[in-house]
N, C-alpha and C positions, 0 to 999 in steps of 0.2 A: 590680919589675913594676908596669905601671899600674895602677890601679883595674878600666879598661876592660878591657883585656886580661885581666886576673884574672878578673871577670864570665864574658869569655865564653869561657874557658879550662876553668869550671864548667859549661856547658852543653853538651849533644849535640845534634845535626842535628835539625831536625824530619822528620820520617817521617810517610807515610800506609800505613794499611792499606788494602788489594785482596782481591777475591776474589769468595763467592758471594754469589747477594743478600743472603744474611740474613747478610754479615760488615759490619759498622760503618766507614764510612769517614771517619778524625780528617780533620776538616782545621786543622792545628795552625801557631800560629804560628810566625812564620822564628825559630830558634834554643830552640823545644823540642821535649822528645823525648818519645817515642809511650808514654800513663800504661800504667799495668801493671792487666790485668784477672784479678781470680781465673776460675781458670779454669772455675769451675761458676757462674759465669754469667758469658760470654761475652755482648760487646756485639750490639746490634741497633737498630736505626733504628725498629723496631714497639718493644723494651721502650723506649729514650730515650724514646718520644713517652706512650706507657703511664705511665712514671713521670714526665715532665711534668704530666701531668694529674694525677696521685697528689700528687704535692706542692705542688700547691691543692687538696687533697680534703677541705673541712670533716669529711668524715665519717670519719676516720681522727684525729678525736679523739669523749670520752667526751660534752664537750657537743653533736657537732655545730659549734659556731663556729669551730676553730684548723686548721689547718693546719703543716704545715712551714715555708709560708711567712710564718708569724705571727711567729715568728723570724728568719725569712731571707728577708726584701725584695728584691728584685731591685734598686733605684732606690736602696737603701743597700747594695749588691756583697754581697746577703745578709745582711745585718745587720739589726736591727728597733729600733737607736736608743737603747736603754734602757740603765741603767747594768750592770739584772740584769735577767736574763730573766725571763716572767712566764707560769705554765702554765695550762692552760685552766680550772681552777678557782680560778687566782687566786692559788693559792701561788709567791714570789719565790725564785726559783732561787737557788743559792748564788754564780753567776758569771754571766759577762757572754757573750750570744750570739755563737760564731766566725764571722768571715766564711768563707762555703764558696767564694769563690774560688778557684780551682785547686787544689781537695780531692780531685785525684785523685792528684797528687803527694807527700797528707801520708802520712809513713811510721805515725803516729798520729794519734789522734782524742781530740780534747777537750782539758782545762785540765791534765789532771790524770795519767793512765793512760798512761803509755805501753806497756801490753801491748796497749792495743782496737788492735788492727792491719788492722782492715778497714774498709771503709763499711758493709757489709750491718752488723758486728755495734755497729758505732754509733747507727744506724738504732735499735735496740732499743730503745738506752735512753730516747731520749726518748717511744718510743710507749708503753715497758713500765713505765716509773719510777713509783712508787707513792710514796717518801720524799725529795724531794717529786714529787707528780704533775706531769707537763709535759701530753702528750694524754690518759694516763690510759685507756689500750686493756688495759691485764692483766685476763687474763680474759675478754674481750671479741672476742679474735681472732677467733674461726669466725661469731661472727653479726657482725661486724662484715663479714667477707667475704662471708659469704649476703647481707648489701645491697647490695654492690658489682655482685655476683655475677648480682644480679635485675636487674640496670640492662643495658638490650638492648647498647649501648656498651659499658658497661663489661666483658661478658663476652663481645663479640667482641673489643677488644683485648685482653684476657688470652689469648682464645686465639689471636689470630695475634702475640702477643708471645713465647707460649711453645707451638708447634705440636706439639710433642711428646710433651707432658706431657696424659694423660689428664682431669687436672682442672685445667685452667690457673691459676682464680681461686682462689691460696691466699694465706695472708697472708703464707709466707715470698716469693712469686713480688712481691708489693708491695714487700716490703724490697727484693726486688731487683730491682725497673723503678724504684724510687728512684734505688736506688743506681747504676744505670745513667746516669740521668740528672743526678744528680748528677757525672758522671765529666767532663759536657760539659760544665761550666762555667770552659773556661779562659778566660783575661784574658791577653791580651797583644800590645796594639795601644796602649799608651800610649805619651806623648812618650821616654819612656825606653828603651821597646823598639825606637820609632826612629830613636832613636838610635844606640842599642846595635845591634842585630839586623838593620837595613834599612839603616848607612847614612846616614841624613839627619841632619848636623851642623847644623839649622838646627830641631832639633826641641824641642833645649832651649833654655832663654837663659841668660847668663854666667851669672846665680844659683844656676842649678840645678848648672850644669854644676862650679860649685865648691861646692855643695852636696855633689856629691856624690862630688867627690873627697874632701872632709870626713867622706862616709859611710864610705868606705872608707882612712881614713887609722888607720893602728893607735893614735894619740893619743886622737883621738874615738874609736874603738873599736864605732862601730854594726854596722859588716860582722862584727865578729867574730861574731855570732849569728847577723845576718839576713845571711846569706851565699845566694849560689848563684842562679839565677835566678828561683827564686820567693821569694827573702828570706827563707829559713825555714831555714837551714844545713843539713840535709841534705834529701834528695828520697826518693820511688820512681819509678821506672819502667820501662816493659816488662823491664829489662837486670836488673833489681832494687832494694836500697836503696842509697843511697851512704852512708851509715854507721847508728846508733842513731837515733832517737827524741831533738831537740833541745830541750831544757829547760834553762831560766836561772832562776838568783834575782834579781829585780833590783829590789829592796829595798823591792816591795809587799806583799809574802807573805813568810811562815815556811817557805813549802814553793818550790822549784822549780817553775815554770810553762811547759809547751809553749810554744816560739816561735813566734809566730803570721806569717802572711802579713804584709809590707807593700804588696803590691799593692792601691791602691787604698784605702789606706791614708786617704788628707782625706775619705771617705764612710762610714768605719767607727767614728766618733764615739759612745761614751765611750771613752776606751781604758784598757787592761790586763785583768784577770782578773774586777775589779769593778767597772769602768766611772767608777772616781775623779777621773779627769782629763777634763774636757770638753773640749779640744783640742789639737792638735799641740804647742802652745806652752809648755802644762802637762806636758806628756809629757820635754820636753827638760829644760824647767826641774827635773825630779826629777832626771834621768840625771846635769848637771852640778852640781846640788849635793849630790850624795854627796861628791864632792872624793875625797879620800885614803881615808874612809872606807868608797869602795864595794865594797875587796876584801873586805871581812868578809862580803860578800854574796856577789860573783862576780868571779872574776879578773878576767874580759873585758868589765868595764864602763868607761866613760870616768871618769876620774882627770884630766886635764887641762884647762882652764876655757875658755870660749869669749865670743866679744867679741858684739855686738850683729846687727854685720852677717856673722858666722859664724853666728849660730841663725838671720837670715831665709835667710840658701844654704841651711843643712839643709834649711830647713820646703820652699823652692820644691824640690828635689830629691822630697823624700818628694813634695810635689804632683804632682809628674812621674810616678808612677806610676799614676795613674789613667787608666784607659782608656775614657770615655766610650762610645765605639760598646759594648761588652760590656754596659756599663749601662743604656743605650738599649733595646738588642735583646729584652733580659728582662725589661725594666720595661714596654714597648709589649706585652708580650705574655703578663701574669699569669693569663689565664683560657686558656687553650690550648682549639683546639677543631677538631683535626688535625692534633695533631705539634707536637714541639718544636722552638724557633726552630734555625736553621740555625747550626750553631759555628762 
């Protein structure tokens, strides 16, 4: 079976949701399929735009200065560039910031956990983390919301984000117009997609295009992890998971590390777990010099060696998944001031 055909033989239809006003309507690109929402918090077009603005809220950290997106850039597909993350009092995280590109699809969260199995209870850690501090909110919840709370804005969108709720502006109603909005950050308008998904064979160039049958040749061995349409081997969505929580060793760490996205992958520079490699090029250059030795790490890594003009196919391939317009759309619009950009 081809590369291509494999790809999209891993993918389902994309689907919109209909209804009443206050149901959420995806508009999702050609060959993905509609993310799964817990169901006590149900999407809405009032919480996305709520939790837009929440995720440039200085004041959902301890100083005042950080934000969510102090981390998670728009114009770096959410990433903020560093090798390790850096919390608002200045303590370096143990690992390197994920891109939240199409994190509505991860069936986990983070480097490490595969039990955190939701957004909302990911959300926590970074507001609630004391060892080390990231925003450094424990403790601090309820007057942290009484300021929100006093803001004339901010406690009409609370309450037409959540009209049924007596007290709208609570801190768990914030974790979840985050988490909402975080749900609408798919990516998937890059040369790859269409190719793949629309169609247009004029969208890669030969490089890529044998790039990235290289990607997916079982020799090289890169699909075997980042498999499936968001390159992260398994998915969620509305239907459920398609398998476990995908973690590799691959011969950075002592422990097994979540498979991250490669969408968009040439903007999320340093890469791995601790941000050791400053480019694409460093990144190959580990994979294929493991040699023979990389099964003592992980079966499914490349054992096979590759010639000069075989790593520039890779690297244009991986380039190929970057999808400007997504990066564009959220980068032009980091200060929100009526809703969140259109998905």
């Amino acid at each position: 079976m081809s590369p291509l055909r494999w790809v999209i033989l891993l993918t389902l239809c994309a689907a919109s949701q209909t209804g009443s006003p206050e149901t959420y309507v995806w508009r999702l690109p050609r060959g993905f399929p509609t993310p799964a929402v817990p169901p006590d918090n149900p999407m809405s077009a009032a919480k996305v735009a709520l939790g837009h603005r929440l995720f440039f809220e200085t004041r959902l950290s301890v100083t005042g200065h950080d934000s969510c997106a102090s981390c998670h850039e728009p114009a770096l597909s959410f990433t903020d560039g560093k090798r390790r993350a850096v919390g608002t009092l200045g303590d370096t995280l143990p690992r390197n910031a994920m891109a939240l590109v199409n994190v509505a699809y991860n069936v986990s969260f983070g480097w490490i956990k595969p039990g955190l199995r939701s957004l909302e209870a990911q959300m926590r850690e970074p507001l609630l983390n004391t060892h080390p501090v990231e925003l450094g909110l424990a403790g601090q919840e309820e007057s942290v919301v009484a300021r929100l709370a006093a803001d004339r804005g901010y406690a009409k969108d609370f309450a037409t984000a959540f009209p049924n709720d007596g007290a709208p502006a609570t801190f768990d109603h914030a974790v979840k117009a985050i988490a909402a909005f975080e749900r609408t950050l798919i990516s998937g308008d890059s040369p790859f997609d269409r190719y793949v998904f629309q169609g247009d064979h004029t969208a890669l160039s030969d490089s890529a295009k044998r790039g990235m049958a290289l990607f997916f040749a079982p020799a090289v061995g890169c699909g075997s992890c980042h498999s499936g349409f968001n390159f992260t081997g398994t998915w969620r969505d509305a239907q459920g998971d398609t398998g476990k929580p995908a973690f590799a060793n691959n011969g950075t760490s002592d422990r097994p590390m979540r498979v991250p996205t490669l969408r968009n992958v040439a903007l999320t520079a340093p890469y791995m777990h601790d941000g050791r490699f400053a480019t694409l090029e460093a990144v190959l250059d580990h994979y294929f010099s493991l040699g023979a030795g990389a099964i003592r790490y992980d079966a499914r890594l490349p054992r096979a060696a590759i010639d000069m003009q075989q790593r520039a196919d890779l690297i244009a391939f991986l380039r190929s998944l970057t999808d400007e317009d997504f990066v564009s759309r959220y980068a032009a619009n980091t200060v929100p001031t009526g809703g969140a950009p259109t998905p």
